[in-house]
N, C-alpha and C positions, 0 to 999 in steps of 0.2 A: 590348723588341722580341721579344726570346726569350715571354715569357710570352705576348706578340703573337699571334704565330706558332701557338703551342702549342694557345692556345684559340682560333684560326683553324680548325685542323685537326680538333681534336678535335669543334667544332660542327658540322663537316662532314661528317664519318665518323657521328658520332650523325643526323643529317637523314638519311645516306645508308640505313642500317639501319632505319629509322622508316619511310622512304618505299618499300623495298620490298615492305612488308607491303602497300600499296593497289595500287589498279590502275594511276591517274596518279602513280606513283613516278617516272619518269623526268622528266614535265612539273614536276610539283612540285619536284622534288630539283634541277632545274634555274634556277626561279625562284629557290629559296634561295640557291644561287650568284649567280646573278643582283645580289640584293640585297645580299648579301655583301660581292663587289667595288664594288655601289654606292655606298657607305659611304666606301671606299677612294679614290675620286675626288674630288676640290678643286668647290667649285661652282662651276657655270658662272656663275650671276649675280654671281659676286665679278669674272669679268673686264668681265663686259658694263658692270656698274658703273665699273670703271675706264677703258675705251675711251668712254663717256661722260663722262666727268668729268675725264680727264686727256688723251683721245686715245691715238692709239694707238702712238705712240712710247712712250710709256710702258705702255701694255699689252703690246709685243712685249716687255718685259722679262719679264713674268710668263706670260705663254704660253712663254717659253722654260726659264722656270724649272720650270712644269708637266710640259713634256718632260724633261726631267731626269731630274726626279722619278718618271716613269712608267720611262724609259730605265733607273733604279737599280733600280726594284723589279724588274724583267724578268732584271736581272743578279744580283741574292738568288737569283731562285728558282733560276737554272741550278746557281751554284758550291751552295748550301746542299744541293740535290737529289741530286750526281752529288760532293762531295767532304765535306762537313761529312756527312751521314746518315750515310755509310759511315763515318768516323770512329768517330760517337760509338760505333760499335757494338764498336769495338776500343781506345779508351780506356781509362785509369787513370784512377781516381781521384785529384783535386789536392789536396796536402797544404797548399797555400801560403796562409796567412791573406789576405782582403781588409780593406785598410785605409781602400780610399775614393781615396787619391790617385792610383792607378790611372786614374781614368776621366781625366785630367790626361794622366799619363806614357805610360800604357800595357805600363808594365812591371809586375812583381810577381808579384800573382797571376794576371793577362792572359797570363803568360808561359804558363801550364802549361794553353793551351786552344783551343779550334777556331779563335782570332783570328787565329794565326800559323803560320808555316810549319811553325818547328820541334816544334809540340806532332803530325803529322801523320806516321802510323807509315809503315814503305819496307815490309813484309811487305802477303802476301796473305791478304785479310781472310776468312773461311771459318767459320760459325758452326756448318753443320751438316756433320760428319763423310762426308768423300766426298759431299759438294752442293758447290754451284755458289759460287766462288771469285770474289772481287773483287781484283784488281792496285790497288794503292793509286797508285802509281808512273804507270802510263799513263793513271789516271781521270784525275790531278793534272794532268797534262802536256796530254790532248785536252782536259779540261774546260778551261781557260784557253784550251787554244787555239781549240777552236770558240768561246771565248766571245768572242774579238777578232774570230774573223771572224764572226760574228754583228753585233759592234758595227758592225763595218768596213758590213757590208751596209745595215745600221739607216741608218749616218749618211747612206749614198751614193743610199738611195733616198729619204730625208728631205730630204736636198738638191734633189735632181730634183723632186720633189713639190712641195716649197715652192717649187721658181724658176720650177714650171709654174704654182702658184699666184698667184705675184705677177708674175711676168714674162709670161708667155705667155697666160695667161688673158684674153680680150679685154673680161671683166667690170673687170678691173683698170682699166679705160682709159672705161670709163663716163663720161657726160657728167653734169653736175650736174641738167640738167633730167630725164634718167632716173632719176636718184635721186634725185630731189625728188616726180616722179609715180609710180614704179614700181616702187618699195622698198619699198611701206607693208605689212606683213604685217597682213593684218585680220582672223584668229584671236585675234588679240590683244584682249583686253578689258577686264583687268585697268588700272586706273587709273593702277597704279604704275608699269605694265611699257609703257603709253602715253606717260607720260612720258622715262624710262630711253630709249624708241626714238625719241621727237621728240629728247633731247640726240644719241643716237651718231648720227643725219642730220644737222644739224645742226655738229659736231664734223668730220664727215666733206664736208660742203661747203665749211666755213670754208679743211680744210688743202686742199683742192684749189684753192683760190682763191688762195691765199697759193702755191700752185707757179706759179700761171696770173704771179703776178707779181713771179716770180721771175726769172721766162725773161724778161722786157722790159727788165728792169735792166740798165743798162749804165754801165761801169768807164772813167774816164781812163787814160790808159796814166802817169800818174804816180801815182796812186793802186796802179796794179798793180807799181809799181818796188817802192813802200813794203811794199806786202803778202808780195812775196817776199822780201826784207830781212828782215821780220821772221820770214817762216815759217821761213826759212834759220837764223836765228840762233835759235828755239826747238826747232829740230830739234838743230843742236849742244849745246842746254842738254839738251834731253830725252836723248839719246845719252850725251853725259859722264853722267848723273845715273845711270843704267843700269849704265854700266862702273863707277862707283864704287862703284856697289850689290853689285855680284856679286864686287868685288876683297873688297869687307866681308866677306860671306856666303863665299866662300873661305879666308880667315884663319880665320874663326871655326869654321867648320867642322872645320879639319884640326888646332885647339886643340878642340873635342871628341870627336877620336877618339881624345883619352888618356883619356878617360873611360870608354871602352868597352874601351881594352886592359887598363885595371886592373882590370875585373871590377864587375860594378853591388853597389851596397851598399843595405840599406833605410832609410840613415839620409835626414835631410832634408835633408841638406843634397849630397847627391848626388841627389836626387830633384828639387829647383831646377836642379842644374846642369844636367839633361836636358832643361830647359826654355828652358834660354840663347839655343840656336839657333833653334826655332821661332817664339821671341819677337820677335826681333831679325830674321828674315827676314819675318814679319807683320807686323813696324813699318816694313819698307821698304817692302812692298806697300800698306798700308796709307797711309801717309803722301805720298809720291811719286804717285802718282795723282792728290791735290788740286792738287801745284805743277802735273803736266800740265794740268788743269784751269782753273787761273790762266794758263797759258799761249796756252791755246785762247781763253780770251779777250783778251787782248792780240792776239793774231792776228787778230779779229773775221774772218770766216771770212761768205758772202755767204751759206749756208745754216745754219741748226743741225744738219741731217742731214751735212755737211762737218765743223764742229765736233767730231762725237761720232764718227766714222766715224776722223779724223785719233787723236783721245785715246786709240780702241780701238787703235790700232795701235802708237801708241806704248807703252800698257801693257802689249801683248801681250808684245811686242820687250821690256820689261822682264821680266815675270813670267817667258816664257818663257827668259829667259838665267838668269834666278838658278836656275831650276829645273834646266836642263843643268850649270847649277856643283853643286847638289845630286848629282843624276845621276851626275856624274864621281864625287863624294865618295862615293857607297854603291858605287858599281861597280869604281870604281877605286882607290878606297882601303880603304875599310871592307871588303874582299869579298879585300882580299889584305892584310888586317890576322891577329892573334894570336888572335881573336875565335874563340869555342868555335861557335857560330851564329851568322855574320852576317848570314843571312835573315833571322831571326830581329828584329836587330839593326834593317836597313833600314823591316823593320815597324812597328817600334816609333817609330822616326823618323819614317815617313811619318804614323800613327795621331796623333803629338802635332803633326805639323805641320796637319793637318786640323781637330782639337780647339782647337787654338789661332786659328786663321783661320776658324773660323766665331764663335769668340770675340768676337775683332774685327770681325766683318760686324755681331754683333749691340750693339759697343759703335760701328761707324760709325754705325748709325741714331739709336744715343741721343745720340752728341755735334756728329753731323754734321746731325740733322735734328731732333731734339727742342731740343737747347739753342740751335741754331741758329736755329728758331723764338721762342723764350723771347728770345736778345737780337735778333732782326727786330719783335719786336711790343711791347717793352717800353724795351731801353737806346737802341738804333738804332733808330728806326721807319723808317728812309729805306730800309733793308736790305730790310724788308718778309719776307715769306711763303720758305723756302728753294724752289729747284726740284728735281725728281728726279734723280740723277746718272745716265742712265741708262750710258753707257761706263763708268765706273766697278765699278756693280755689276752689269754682265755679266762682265764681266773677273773679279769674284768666283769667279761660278760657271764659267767656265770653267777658272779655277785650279784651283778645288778637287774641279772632275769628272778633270782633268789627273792631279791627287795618287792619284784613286783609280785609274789606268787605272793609271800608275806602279807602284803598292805592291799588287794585286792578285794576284798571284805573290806576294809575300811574307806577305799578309794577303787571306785571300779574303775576309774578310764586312767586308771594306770598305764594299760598298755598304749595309751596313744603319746607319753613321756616318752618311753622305750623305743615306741616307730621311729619317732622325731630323732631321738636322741641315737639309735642303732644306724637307723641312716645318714646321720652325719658322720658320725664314727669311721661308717664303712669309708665311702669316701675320703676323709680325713687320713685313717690309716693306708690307705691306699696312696695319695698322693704322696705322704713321709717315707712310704716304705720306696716306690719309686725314685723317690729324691736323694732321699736321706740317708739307708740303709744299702748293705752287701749283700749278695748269696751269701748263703751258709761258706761256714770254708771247709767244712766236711756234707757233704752231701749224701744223704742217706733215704731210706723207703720207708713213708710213712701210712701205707695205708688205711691200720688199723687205727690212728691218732682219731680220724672225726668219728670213731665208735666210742674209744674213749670219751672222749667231750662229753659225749649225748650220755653215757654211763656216770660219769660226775653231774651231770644235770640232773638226773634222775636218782642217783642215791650219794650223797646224803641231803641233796639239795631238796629234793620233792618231795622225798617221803618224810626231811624234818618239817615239812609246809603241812603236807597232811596230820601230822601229830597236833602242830599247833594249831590246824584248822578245826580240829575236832576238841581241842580243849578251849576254844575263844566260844562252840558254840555252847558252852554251859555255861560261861560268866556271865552274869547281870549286867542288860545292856543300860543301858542311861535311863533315866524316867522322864527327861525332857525332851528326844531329839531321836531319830534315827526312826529305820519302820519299827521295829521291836519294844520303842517304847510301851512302859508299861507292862513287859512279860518276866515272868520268873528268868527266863531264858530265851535263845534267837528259836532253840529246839524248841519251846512250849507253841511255836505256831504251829508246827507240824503235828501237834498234838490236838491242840483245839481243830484243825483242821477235820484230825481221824474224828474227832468227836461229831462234827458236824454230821461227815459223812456216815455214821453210823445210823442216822434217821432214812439214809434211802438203800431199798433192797439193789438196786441197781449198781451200789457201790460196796458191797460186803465183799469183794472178794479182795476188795483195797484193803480193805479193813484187815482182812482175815494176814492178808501177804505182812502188815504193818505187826499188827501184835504175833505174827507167831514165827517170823522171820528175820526182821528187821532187829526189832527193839527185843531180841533173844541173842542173850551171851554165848548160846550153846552153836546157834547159826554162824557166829561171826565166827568162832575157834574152829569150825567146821570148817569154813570157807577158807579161813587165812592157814590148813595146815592141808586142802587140797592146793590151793594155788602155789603153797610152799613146794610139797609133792612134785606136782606137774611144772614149777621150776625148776625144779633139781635133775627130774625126768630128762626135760628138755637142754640142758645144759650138757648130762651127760651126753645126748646123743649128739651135741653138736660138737663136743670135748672129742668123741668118736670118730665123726662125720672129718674135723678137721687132723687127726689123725692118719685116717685112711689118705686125704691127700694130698697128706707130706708123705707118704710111704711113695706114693703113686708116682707124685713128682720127682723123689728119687729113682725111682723102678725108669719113669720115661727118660729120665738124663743117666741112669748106668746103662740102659739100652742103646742112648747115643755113645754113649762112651764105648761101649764095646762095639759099635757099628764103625766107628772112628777107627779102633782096633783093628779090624779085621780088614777096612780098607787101606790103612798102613800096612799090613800085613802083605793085602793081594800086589801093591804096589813094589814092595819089599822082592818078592817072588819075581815081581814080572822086571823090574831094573836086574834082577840076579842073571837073571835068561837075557838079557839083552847086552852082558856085558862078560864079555869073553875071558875064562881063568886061565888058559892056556896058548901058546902060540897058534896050534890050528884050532883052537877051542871053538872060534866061529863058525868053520867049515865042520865041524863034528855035531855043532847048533844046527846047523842049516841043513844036516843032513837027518837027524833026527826030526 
């Protein structure tokens, strides 16, 4: 990724130098960009293929993973720009052999480099003698932090955007006869791409049909006794399975932080042991999601979008509680352990918990959906073709977007694990799903799914980040290692900071915004009960907004319905007059 990068830029800088020399330097130097990032983008025709052929429940998986994907790259460029550049320029050279099993652990030679916190100097960086000085300390501290509220904004208008897209948009709510006659893009010429848009019409009429009768089905009230009976009692199974998980993951944990108080060793068999816990918490994640899955269906559930919607919740309510027992363990233990850099420490844990679970995303496709298929078409033929898991492997990526928001602070080029690791994925899944998997065998409309997603991303996933991000920056960072060495806390630079700034008139109004703003309790209860307000505001009116047009939608299809009416009607009338009731009833017709 590094070499990625490198001959990224340098191709850049050489076009930029080249294209000066002409007159259309800027137009040209711009196309080359242009092309550049073009490159960098996933093709479109791999989704269009898939909302064709699979529907689009299963296309909101890979739309979401796209965003992701694009979401990680955006978060490279900020930390690599504003905390790694500055680094390298005040670096040592790394004495530590690489062995290879690094890209596993994460420890070794990983230890001694821009991966983690601890290789990142507390001095002001300064190359040229009385020129202009970089704070190592506050780049570290604002860059992360603008980069949360950056994410925070990302997700909040992603959110809005997407629920105006599916929800309030009144295309959403189209009838089939509009989409049957006034869909047809006729640029289109290509043979192939004719086809491709008669399947996704098609696909997309079927699931609206399948909602139309959905709504008319109706439930005995003994059949709905049994259904909550059993949803009751798969919610106590899913529940216990969860608590037992994270009592596991607890144990195991606080038996590998004598591993880190005795100091890491480069034998192998302490370089397994670093492996124990990652492994072992990706076998619960991993495995436990199929019984919810067994469960869901037992439940049979009157929609698949119920189905999948229930599964996401209970995994989340999983993933996310083993991850606050994690949480607790690096914060609360490991960070008031004997540990020379526990930052350090945390990164290296998060780094192998990532490496390891995308391990298993890529061994879920081969055992969950390649062998799967091998015994549905060979031992079993009754099994048939597997289906897409889609709750399952959303829940992937939001875990493992979760891990980087987590360990970011401790490991900024987090996101470029993620690039690497979301882009093979896509792929990967993509090819299994082609190969290996069916359409759904009920086909339904999923609009609203990739608002969801981006809604689980965003609560309880982001805002558990923000909570722990704002209680890591009050613990005592390391006194050997990290830029913060040596501070009460990572907050006390921002503080020494205000102090500086209080000797020049030119900066009091920093000053003034800091003490009576900032670091005031009464601000912050102010601010988090208007933004609460002006949520709730906004909510209501879009709870409204999407009222009005479903009213509207039905107003313009009883409209049709009675245009229907009345044209059976005229037709009614006029077969009446055209067909004679009596022997001269013709000639009494014709005369009249």
């Amino acid at each position: 990724m590094f070499f990625f990068l490198t001959f990224f830029i340098w191709t850049c800088m050489k076009h930029y130098f080249q294209q000066l020399l002409c007159p259309l330097s800027f137009r040209r130097f711009g196309n080359s960009l242009s092309e550049y990032f073009h490159l960098l983008q996933l093709r479109y025709n791999t989704l269009k293929v898939i909302g064709a052929e699979f529907g689009t429940s299963v296309l909101s998986y890979f739309i979401f993973l796209k965003w992701l994907l694009t979401f990680n790259i955006f978060s490279l460029l900020i930390n690599f720009s504003f905390i790694t550049i500055p680094q390298f320029l005040a670096a040592e050279p790394n004495n530590l052999s690489f062995t290879g099993l690094e890209l596993l652990t994460g420890a070794g030679y990983f230890q001694q480099t821009v991966l983690y916190y601890g290789f990142y100097t507390n001095a002001t960086i300064s190359k040229i003698k009385n020129g202009p000085s970089y704070n190592m300390q506050l780049a570290y501290i604002f860059t992360v932090g603008l980069y949360f509220v950056i994410c925070f904004l990302i997700l909040l208008f992603s959110i809005a955007k997407s629920f105006w897209r599916n929800f309030i948009n009144p295309q959403a709510y189209s009838v089939n006869a509009s989409k049957l006659l006034c869909t047809w893009d006729f640029n289109i010429t290509n043979e192939k791409a004719v086809k491709l848009k008669q399947k996704n019409l098609s696909m997309q009429i079927k699931e609206d049909l399948t909602e139309v009768n959905w709504e008319v089905l109706s439930v005995s009230a003994k059949e709905r006794v049994v259904c909550i009976s059993i949803n009751f009692a798969s919610w106590v199974a899913s529940l216990g399975t969860a608590l037992a998980a994270c009592a596991g993951v607890y144990f195991l944990s606080t038996n590998n932080l004598k591993l880190f108080v005795k100091g890491h060793r480069n034998d192998l068999e302490s370089q397994a042991a670093m492996l124990v816990l990652p492994v072992v918490t990706s076998l619960l994640n991993a495995f436990i999601p199929f019984f919810y899955s067994w469960l869901g269906r037992l439940e049979r559930f009157k929609t698949p979008g119920q189905h999948i919607y229930v599964t996401i919740t209970r995994n989340i309510i999983l993933k996310i509680s083993i991850l606050g027992i994690l949480c607790y363990y690096w914060l609360g233990i490991v960070a008031a352990s004997e540990s020379q850099c526990w930052e350090t420490l945390v990164g290296q844990d998060i780094y192998r918990l990532i490496v390891v679970d995308f391990i298993f995303c890529l061994l879920g496709s081969f055992f969950g959906e390649f062998l799967r298929r091998i015994i549905g078409t060979t031992v079993y033929v009754s099994l048939g073709l597997p289906e897409f898991d889609i709750g399952r492997n959303v829940l992937d990526l939001i875990y493992a977007q979760t891990l980087t928001w987590v360990g970011i602070l401790f490991s900024p080029l987090l996101p470029v694990i993620q690039i690497i690791a979301f882009s093979i994925v896509f792929y990967v899944k993509k090819v299994s799903l082609m190969m290996n998997c069916q359409p759904p065998r009920k086909v339904w409309r999923t609009a609203q799914m990739t608002t969801s997603f981006i809604f689980l991303l965003f609560f309880p996933s982001f805002v558990g980040v923000l909570a722990l991000f704002s209680h890591t920056f009050r613990l005592k960072p390391s006194e050997e290692c990290g830029p913060f060495r040596g501070l009460s806390s990572m907050y006390a630079a921002v503080s020494e900071w205000i102090e500086i700034l209080e000797n020049y008139t030119a900066s009091k109004w920093v000053v003034w915004i800091y003490h009576n703003l900032i670091t005031s309790e009464l601000f912050f209860f102010i601010l988090s009960t208007l933004v609460l307000i002006v949520t709730y505001i906004y909510w209501q009116i879009i709870e409204g907004r999407k009222t009005m047009t479903k009213l509207l939608y039905k107003q313009i299809s009883n409209e049709g319905k009675d245009k229907m009416f009345l044209l059976e009607q005229l037709r009614s009338l006029q077969r009446a007059k055209q067909t004679p009731s009596a022997p001269g009833g013709q000639g009494q017709a014709g005369q009249s």
